[in-house]
C-alpha beads as a LAMMPS data file, in Angstrom:
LAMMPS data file: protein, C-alpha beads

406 atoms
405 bonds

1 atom types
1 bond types

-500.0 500.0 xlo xhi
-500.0 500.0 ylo yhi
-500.0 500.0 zlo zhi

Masses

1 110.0

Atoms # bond

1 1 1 -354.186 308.585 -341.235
2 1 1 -354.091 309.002 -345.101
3 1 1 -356.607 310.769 -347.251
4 1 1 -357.226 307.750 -349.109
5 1 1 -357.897 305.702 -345.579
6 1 1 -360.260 308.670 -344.050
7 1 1 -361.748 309.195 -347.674
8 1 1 -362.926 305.132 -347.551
9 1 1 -364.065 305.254 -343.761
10 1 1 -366.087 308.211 -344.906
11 1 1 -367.704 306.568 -347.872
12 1 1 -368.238 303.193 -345.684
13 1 1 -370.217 305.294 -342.947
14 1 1 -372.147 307.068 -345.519
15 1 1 -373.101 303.736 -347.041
16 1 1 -374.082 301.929 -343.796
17 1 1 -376.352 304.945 -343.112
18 1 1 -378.139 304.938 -346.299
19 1 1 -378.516 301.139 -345.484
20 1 1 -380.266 301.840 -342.292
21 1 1 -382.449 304.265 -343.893
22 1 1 -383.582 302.052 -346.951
23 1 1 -384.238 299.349 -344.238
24 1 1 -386.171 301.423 -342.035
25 1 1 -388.533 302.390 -344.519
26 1 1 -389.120 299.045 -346.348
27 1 1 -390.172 297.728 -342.798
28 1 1 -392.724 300.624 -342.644
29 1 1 -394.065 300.294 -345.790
30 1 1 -394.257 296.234 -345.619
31 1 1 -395.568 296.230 -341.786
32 1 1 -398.120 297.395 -340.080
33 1 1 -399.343 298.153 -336.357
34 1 1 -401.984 295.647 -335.521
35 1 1 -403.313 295.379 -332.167
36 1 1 -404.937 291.215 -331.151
37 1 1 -406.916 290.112 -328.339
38 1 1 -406.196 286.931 -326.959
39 1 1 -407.714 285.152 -324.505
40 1 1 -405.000 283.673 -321.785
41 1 1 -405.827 281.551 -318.765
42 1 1 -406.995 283.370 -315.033
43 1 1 -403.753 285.022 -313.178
44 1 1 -403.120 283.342 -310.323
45 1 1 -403.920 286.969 -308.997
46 1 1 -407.664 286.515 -309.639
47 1 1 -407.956 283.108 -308.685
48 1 1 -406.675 284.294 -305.492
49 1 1 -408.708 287.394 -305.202
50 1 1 -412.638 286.974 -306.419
51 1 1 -413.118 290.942 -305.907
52 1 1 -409.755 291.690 -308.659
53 1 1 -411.767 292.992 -311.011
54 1 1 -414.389 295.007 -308.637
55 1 1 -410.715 296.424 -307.435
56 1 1 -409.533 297.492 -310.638
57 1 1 -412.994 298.809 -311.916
58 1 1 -412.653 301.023 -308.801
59 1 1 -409.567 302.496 -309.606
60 1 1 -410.855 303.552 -313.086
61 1 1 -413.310 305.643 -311.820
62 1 1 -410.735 307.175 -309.579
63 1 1 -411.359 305.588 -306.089
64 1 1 -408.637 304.411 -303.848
65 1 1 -409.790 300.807 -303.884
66 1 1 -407.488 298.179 -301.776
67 1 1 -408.384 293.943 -301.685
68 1 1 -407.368 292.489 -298.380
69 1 1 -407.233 289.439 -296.653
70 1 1 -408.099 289.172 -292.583
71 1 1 -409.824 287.107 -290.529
72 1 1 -410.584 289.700 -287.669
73 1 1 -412.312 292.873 -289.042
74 1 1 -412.197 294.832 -286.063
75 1 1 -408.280 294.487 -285.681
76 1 1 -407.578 296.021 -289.179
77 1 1 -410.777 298.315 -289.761
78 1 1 -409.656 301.668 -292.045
79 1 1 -410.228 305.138 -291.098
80 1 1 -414.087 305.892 -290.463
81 1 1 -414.940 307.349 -293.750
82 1 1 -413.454 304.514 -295.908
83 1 1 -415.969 301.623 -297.035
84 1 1 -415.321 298.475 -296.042
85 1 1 -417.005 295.389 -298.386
86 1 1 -416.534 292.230 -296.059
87 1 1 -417.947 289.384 -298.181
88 1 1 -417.542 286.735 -295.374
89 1 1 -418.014 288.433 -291.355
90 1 1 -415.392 286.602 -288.819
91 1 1 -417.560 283.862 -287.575
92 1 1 -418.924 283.714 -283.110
93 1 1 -417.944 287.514 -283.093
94 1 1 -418.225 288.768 -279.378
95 1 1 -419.777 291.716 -277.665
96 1 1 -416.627 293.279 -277.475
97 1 1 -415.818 293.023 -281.050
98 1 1 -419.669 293.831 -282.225
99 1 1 -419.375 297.147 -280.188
100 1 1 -415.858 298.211 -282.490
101 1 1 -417.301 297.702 -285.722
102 1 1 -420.851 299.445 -284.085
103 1 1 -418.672 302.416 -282.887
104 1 1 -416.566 302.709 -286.568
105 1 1 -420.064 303.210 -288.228
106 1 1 -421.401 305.668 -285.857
107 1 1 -417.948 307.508 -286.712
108 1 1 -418.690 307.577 -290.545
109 1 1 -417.565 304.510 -291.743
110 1 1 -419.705 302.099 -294.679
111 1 1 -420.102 298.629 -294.618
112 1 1 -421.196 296.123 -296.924
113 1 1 -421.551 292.767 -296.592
114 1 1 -424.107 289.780 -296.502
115 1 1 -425.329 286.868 -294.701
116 1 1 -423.019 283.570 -295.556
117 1 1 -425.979 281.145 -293.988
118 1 1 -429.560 281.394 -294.061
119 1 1 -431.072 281.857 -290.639
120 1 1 -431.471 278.551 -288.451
121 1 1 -433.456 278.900 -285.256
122 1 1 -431.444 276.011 -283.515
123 1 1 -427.730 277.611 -284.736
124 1 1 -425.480 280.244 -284.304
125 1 1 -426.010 282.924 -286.675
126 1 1 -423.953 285.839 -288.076
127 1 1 -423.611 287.682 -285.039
128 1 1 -423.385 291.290 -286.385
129 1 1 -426.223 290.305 -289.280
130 1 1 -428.219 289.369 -285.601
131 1 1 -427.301 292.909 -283.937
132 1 1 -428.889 294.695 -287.154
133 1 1 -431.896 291.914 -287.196
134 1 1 -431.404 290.707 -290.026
135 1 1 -432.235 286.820 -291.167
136 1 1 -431.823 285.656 -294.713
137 1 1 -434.250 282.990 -295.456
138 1 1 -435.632 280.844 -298.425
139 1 1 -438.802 282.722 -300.214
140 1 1 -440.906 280.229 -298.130
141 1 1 -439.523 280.923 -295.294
142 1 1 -440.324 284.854 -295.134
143 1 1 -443.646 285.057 -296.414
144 1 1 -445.104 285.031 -292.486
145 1 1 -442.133 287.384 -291.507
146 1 1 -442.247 290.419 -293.641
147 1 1 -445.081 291.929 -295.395
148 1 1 -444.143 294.373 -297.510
149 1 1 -440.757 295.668 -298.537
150 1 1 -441.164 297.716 -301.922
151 1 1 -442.857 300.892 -300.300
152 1 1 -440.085 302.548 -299.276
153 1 1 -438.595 306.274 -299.225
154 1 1 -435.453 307.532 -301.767
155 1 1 -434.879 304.451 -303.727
156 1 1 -437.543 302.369 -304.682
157 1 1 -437.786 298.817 -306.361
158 1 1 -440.394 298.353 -309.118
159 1 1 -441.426 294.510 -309.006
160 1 1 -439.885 293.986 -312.562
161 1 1 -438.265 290.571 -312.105
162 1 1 -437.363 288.064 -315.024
163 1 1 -435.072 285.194 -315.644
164 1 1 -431.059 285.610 -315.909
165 1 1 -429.236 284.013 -317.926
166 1 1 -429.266 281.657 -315.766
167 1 1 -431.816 279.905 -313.415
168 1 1 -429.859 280.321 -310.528
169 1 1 -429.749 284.511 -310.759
170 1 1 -432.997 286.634 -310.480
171 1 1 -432.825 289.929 -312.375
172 1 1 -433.907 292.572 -310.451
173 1 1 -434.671 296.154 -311.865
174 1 1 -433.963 299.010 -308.835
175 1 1 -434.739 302.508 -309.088
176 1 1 -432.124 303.951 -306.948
177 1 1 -432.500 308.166 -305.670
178 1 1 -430.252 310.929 -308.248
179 1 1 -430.330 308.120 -310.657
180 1 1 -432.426 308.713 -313.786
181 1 1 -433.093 305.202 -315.104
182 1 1 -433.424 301.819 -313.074
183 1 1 -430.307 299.637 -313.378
184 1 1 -430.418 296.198 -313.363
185 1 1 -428.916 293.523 -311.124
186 1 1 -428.783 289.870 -311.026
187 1 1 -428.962 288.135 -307.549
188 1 1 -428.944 285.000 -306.850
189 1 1 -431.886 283.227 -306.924
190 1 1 -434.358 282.006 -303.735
191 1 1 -432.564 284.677 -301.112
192 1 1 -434.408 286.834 -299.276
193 1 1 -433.707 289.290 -296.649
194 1 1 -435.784 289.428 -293.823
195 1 1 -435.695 293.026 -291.522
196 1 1 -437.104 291.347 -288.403
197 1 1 -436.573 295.175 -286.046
198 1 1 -437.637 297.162 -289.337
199 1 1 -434.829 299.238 -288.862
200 1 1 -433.816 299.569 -291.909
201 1 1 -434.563 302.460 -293.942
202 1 1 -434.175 300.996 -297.369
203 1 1 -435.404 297.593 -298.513
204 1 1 -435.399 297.063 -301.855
205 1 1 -435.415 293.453 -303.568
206 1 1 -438.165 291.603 -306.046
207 1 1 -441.647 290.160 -305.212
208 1 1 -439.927 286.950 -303.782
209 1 1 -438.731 289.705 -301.215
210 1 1 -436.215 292.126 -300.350
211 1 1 -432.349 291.570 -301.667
212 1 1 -431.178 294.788 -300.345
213 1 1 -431.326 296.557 -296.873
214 1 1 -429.471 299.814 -295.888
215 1 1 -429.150 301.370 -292.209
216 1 1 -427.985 304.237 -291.689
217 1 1 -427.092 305.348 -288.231
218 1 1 -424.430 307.846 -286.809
219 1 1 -422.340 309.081 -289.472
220 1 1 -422.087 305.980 -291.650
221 1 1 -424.189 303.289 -292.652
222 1 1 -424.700 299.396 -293.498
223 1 1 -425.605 298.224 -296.424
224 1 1 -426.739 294.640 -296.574
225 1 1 -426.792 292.485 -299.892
226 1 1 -428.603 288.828 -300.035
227 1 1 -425.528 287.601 -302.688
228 1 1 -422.084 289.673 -303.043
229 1 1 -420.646 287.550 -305.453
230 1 1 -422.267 289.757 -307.864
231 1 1 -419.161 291.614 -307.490
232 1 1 -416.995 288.874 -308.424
233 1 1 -414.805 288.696 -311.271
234 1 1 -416.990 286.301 -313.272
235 1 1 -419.868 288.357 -312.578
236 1 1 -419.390 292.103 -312.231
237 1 1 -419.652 292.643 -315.831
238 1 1 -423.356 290.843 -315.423
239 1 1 -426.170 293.460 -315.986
240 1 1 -426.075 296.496 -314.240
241 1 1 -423.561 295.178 -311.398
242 1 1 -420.877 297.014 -311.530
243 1 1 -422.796 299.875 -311.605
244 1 1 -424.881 299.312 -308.427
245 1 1 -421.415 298.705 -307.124
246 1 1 -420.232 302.352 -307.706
247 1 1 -423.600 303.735 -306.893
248 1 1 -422.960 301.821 -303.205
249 1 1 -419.407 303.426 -302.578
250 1 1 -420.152 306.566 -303.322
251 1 1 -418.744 309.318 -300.721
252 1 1 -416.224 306.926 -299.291
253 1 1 -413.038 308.210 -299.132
254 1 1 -411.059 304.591 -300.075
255 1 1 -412.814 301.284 -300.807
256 1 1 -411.356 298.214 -298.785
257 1 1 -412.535 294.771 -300.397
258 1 1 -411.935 291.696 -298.050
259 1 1 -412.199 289.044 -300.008
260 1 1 -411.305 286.224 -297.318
261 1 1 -411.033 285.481 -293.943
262 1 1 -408.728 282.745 -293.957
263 1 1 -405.259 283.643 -292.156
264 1 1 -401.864 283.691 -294.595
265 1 1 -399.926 280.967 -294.672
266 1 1 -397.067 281.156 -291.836
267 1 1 -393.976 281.759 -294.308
268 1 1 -395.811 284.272 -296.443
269 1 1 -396.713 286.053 -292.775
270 1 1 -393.511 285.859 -291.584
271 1 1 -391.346 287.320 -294.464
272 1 1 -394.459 290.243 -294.278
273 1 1 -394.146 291.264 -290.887
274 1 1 -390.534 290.386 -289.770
275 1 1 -388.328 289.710 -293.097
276 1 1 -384.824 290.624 -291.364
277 1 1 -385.749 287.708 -289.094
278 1 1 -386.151 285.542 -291.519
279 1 1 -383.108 286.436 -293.670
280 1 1 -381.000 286.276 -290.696
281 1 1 -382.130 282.361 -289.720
282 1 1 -381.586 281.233 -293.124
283 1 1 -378.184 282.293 -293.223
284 1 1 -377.670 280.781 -289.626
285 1 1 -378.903 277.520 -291.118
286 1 1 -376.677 277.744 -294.027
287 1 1 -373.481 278.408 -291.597
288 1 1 -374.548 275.527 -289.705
289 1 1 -375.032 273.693 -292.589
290 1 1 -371.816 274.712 -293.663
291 1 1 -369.804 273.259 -290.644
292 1 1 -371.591 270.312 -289.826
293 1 1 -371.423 269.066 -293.650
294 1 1 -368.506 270.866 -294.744
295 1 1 -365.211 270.034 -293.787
296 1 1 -362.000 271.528 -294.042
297 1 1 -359.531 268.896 -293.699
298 1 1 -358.931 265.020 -293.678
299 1 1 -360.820 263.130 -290.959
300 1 1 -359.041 260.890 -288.597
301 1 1 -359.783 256.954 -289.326
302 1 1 -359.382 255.289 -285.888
303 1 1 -357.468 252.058 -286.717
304 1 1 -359.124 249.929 -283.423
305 1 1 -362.895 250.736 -282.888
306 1 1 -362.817 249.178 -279.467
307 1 1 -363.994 250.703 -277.071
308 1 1 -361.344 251.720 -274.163
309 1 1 -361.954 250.367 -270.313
310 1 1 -361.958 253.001 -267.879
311 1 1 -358.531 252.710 -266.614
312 1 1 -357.608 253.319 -270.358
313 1 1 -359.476 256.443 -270.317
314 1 1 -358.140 257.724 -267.137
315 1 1 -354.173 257.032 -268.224
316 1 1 -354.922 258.491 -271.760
317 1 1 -356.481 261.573 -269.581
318 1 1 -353.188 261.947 -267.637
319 1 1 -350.853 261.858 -270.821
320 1 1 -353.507 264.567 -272.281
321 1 1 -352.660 266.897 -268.909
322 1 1 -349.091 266.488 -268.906
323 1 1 -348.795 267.276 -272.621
324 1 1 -350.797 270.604 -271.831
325 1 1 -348.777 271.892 -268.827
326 1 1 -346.087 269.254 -267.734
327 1 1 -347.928 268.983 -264.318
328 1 1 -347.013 272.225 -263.416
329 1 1 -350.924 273.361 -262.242
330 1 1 -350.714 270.189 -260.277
331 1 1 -347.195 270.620 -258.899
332 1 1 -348.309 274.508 -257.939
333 1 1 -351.501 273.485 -256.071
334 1 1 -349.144 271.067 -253.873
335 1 1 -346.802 273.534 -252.554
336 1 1 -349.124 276.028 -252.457
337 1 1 -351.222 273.252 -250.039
338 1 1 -347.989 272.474 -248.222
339 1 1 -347.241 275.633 -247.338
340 1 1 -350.392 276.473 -245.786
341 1 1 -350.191 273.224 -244.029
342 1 1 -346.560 273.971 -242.341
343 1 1 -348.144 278.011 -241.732
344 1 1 -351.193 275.862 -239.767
345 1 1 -348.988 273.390 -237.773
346 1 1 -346.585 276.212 -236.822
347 1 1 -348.641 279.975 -236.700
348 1 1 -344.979 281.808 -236.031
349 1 1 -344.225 281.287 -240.094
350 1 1 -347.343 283.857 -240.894
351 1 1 -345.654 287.087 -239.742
352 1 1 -342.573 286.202 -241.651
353 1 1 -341.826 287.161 -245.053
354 1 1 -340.596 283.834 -247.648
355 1 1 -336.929 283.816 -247.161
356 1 1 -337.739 283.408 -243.432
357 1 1 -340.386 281.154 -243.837
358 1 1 -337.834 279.169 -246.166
359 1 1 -334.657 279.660 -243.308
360 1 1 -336.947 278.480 -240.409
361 1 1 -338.134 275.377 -241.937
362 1 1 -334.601 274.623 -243.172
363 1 1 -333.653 274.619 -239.651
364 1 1 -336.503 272.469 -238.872
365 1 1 -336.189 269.598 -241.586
366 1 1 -332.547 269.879 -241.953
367 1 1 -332.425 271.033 -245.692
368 1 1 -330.533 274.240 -247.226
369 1 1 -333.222 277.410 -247.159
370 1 1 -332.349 278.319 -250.547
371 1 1 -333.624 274.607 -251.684
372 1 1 -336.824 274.979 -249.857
373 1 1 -337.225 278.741 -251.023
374 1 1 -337.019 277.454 -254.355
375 1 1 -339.285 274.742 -253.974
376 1 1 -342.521 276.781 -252.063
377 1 1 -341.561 279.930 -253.826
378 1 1 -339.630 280.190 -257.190
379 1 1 -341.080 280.462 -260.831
380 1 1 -339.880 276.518 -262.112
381 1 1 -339.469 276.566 -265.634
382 1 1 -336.983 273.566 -266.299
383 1 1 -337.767 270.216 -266.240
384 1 1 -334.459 269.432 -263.985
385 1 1 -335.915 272.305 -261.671
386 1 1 -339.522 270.608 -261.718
387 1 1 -337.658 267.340 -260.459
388 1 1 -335.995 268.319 -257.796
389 1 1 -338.396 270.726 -256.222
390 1 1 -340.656 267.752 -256.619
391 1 1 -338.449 265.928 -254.423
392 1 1 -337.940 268.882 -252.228
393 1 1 -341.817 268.901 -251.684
394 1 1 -342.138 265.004 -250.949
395 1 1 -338.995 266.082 -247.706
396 1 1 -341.053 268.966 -246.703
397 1 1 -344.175 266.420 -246.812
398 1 1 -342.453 264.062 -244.790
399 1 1 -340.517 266.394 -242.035
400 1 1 -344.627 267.916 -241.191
401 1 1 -346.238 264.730 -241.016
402 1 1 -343.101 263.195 -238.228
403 1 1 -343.568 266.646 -236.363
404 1 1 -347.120 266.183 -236.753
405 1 1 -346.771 262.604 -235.183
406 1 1 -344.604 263.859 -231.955

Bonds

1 1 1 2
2 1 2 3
3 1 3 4
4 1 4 5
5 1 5 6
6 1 6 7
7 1 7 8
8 1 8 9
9 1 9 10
10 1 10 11
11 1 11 12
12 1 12 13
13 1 13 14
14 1 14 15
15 1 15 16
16 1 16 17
17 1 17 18
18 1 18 19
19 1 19 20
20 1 20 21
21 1 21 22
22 1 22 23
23 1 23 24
24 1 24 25
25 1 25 26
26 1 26 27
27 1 27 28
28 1 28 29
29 1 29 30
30 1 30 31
31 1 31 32
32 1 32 33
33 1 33 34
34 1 34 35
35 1 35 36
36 1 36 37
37 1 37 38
38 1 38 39
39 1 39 40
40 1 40 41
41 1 41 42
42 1 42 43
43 1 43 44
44 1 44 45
45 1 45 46
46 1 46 47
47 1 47 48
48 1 48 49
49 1 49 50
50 1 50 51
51 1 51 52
52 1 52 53
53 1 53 54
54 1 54 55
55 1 55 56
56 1 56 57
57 1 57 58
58 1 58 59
59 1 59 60
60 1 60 61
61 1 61 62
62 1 62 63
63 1 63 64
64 1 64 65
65 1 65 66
66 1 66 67
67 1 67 68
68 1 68 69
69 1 69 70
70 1 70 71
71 1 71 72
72 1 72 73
73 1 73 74
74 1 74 75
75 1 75 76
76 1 76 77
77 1 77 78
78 1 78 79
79 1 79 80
80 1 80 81
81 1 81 82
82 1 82 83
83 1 83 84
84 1 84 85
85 1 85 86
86 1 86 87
87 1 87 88
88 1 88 89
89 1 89 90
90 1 90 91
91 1 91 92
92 1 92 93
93 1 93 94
94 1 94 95
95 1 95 96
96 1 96 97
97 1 97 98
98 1 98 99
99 1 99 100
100 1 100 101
101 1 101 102
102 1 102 103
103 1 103 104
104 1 104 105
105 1 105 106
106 1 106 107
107 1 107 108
108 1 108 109
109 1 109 110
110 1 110 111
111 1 111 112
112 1 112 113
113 1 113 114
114 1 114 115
115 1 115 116
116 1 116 117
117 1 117 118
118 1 118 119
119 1 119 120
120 1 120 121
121 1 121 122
122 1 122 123
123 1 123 124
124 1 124 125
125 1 125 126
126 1 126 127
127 1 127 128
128 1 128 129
129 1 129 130
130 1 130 131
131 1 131 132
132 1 132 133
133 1 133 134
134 1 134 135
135 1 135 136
136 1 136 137
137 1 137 138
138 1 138 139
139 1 139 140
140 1 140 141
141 1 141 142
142 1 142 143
143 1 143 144
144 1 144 145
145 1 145 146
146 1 146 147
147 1 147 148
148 1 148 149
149 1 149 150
150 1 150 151
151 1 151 152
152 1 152 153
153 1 153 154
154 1 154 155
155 1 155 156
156 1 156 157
157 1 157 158
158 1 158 159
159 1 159 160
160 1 160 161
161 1 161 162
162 1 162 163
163 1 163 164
164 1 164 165
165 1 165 166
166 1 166 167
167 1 167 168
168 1 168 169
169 1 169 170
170 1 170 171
171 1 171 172
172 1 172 173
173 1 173 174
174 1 174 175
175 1 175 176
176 1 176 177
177 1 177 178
178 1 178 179
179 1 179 180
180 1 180 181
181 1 181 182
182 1 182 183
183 1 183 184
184 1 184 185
185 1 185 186
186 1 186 187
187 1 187 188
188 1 188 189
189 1 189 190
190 1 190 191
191 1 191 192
192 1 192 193
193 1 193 194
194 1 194 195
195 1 195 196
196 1 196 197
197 1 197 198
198 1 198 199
199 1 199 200
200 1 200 201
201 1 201 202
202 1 202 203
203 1 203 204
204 1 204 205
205 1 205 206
206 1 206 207
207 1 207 208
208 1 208 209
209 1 209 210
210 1 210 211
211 1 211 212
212 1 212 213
213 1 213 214
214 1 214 215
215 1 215 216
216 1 216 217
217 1 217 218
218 1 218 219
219 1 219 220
220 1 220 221
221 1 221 222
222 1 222 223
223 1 223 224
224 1 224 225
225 1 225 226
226 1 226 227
227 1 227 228
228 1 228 229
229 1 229 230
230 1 230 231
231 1 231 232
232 1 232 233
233 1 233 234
234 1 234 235
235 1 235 236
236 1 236 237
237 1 237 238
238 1 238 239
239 1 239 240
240 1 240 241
241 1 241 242
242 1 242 243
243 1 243 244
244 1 244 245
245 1 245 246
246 1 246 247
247 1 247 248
248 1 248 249
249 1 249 250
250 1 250 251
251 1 251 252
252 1 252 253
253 1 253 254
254 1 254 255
255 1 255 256
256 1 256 257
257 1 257 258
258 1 258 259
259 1 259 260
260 1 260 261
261 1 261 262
262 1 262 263
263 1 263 264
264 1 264 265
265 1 265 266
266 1 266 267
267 1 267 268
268 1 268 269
269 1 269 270
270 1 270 271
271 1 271 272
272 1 272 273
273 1 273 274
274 1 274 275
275 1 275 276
276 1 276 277
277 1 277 278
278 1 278 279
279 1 279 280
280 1 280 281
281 1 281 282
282 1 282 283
283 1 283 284
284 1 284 285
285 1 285 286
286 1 286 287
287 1 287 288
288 1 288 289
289 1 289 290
290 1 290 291
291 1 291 292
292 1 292 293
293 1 293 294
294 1 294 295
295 1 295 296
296 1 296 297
297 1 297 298
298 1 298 299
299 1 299 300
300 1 300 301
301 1 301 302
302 1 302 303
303 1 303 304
304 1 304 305
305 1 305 306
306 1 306 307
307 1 307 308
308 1 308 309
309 1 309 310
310 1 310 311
311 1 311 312
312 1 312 313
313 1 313 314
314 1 314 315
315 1 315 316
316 1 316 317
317 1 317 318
318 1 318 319
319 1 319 320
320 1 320 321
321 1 321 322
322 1 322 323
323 1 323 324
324 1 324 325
325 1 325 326
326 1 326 327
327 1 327 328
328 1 328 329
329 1 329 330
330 1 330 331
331 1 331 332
332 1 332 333
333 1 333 334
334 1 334 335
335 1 335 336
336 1 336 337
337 1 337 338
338 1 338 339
339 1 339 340
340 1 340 341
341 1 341 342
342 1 342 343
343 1 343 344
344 1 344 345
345 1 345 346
346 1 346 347
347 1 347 348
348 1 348 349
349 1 349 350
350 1 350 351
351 1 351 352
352 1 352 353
353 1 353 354
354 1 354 355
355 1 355 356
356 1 356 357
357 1 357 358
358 1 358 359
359 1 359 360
360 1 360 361
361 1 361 362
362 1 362 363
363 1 363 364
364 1 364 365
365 1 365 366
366 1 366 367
367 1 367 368
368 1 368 369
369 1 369 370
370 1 370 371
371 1 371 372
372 1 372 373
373 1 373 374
374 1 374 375
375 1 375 376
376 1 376 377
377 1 377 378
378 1 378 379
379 1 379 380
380 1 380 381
381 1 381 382
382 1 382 383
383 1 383 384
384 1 384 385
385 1 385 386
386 1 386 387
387 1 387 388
388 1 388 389
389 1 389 390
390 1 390 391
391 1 391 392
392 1 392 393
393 1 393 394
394 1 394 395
395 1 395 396
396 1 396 397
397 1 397 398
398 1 398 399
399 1 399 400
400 1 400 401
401 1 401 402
402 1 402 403
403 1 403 404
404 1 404 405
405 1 405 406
């Protein structure tokens, strides 16, 4: 390369990186770093999951927080320890299933949940909410059932109750135990919790009645809310919610939020619990796709569509045979039978070997040995051959059936 060539590649480099210099800080000194809000539709995500936000609120604070989706708690409870927020129980739980979730308290594990229904003397009821003794009811409905609920040890409720924002939420203002000030929490409205055993050692609610019941027993503990949907994502920024919401998981090791009970839809299971399975049918059904739609050659147009008789069907089998082997599986089961029928009619031929099988029946029939050797015993593999051993067979045929007739 030439001075003057390396001198202008030089001077072009230089010049392109002065030009991306210059650029850089005009866009700099013309632009700036703005940061915009904007509000975008729901995530399919949260539509999905009501307890999203309560999830990622969780994490925040540094809890191992999990949403899930079952519809039998007591197949897919967590490690006792964990807390487990079931916003709707499995409905007409059995004994069997009661006594699980019973034992996975005792062992240190927190629940939270609440009653879907109010209580209905003629229907079936929550079961579990029935093994604590607990009945939600309408204000009304509880005044004759439960006295007093705001005397209480640890956490206390001071009767401070005004309107929401809305009419159909009740603010309630809860003193809770290591917490300096009350918080405030918005339940819905005209739901009362009724401890018909008074086992519980909590209650805590407004002077409608109580909203909030705890038992502890074992290791763990329950902890039963009149509305859980104040952990929603359209309502966990309410008041004081999300707060009461920590203050509730605290000492679990991982939070678990069920927020259905409804069972996946069969393809999403599927691909979740057996995905090779899956893979491998779909490519089955693409193969068979493949040859059932796919063809790799001309098809045959059939120039008479009418249908054959069976006679037709019988001839055109024969021609199909004697194109595959000439007759020769036929013509080797007949002398194979014929033989065995001459070694029947006359028991000296078994000792003998085939030449003197062949020599004695020669002498019998009257035809060469070395033509009836050929005939029972010989490979044929000419056509002329196949002829006349065929002819040599029909002799042999003949000569056992007139000795058979003496």
């Amino acid at each position: 390369m030439s001075n003057a060539n390396r001198f202008f590649l030089w001077l072009l480099g230089g010049l392109l990186l002065l030009s991306v210099v210059w650029y850089t800080q005009w866009f700099f000194n013309n632009h700036e770093r703005v940061t915009e809000e904007q509000r975008v539709d729901i995530s399919p995500e949260a539509m999905r999951n009501r307890f999203l936000a309560a999830e990622r609120f969780l994490q925040q604070l540094g809890y191992q927080a999990e949403s899930f989706r079952a519809r039998d708690l007591t197949t897919v409870l967590p490690p006792p320890g964990d807390v487990l927020l079931a916003r709707r129980m499995p409905p007409q739980m059995n004994d069997q299933q009661i006594e699980v979730l019973d034992n996975w308290i005792e062992a240190g594990g927190i629940l939270i949940l609440t009653s879907e229904h109010f209580y209905q003397e003629d229907e079936d009821n929550d079961p579990f909410l029935a093994f604590l003794g607990v009945r939600m009811l309408p204000p009304e409905s509880s005044d004759d059932q439960q006295a007093d609920t705001s005397d209480q040890n640890e956490d206390s409720v001071k009767s401070d109750t005004s309107e929401a924002d809305s009419s159909s939420y009740l603010t309630v203002s809860l003193s809770l135990a290591s917490e300096p000030e009350p918080v405030t929490v918005s339940f819905l409205r005209d739901r009362i919790l009724v401890d018909g055993d008074q086992w519980a050692s909590l209650r805590a609610g407004s002077e409608q009645g109580a909203n909030y019941l705890r038992f502890e027993y074992g290791q763990g503990r329950v902890m039963v809310l009149s509305d859980l949907d104040l952990f929603t994502n359209d309502r966990i920024n309410k008041d004081d919610n999300a707060f009461l919401l920590s203050h509730l998981v605290a000492g679990g090791r991982k939070v678990w939020l069920q927020y259905s009970i409804d069972a996946l839809p069969l393809p999403q299971l599927l691909w979740q619990k057996i995905p090779f399975i899956v893979c491998a049918l779909v490519v089955l059904l693409l193969l068979m796709g493949w040859r059932l739609f796919l063809f790799t050659g001309p098809r045959l147009k059939l120039q008479n569509l009418q249908r054959r008789n069976l006679l037709e069907h019988i001839d055109a089998t024969a021609h199909y045979a004697w194109r595959i082997d000439k007759g020769y599986t036929l013509f080797e089961n007949n002398r194979r039978a014929l033989e065995l029928a001459w070694r029947k009619r006359h028991p000296a031929l078994n000792p003998m070997d085939e030449s003197q099988r062949a020599e004695w029946i020669g002498e019998k029939t009257g035809m060469a040995a070395t033509a009836v050797e050929r005939s029972l015993y010989h490979e044929i593999t000419k056509d002329q051959d196949f002829i006349k051993a065929t002819l040599v067979l029909q002799q042999l045929a003949s000569g056992l059936k007139q000795r058979e007739l003496r």
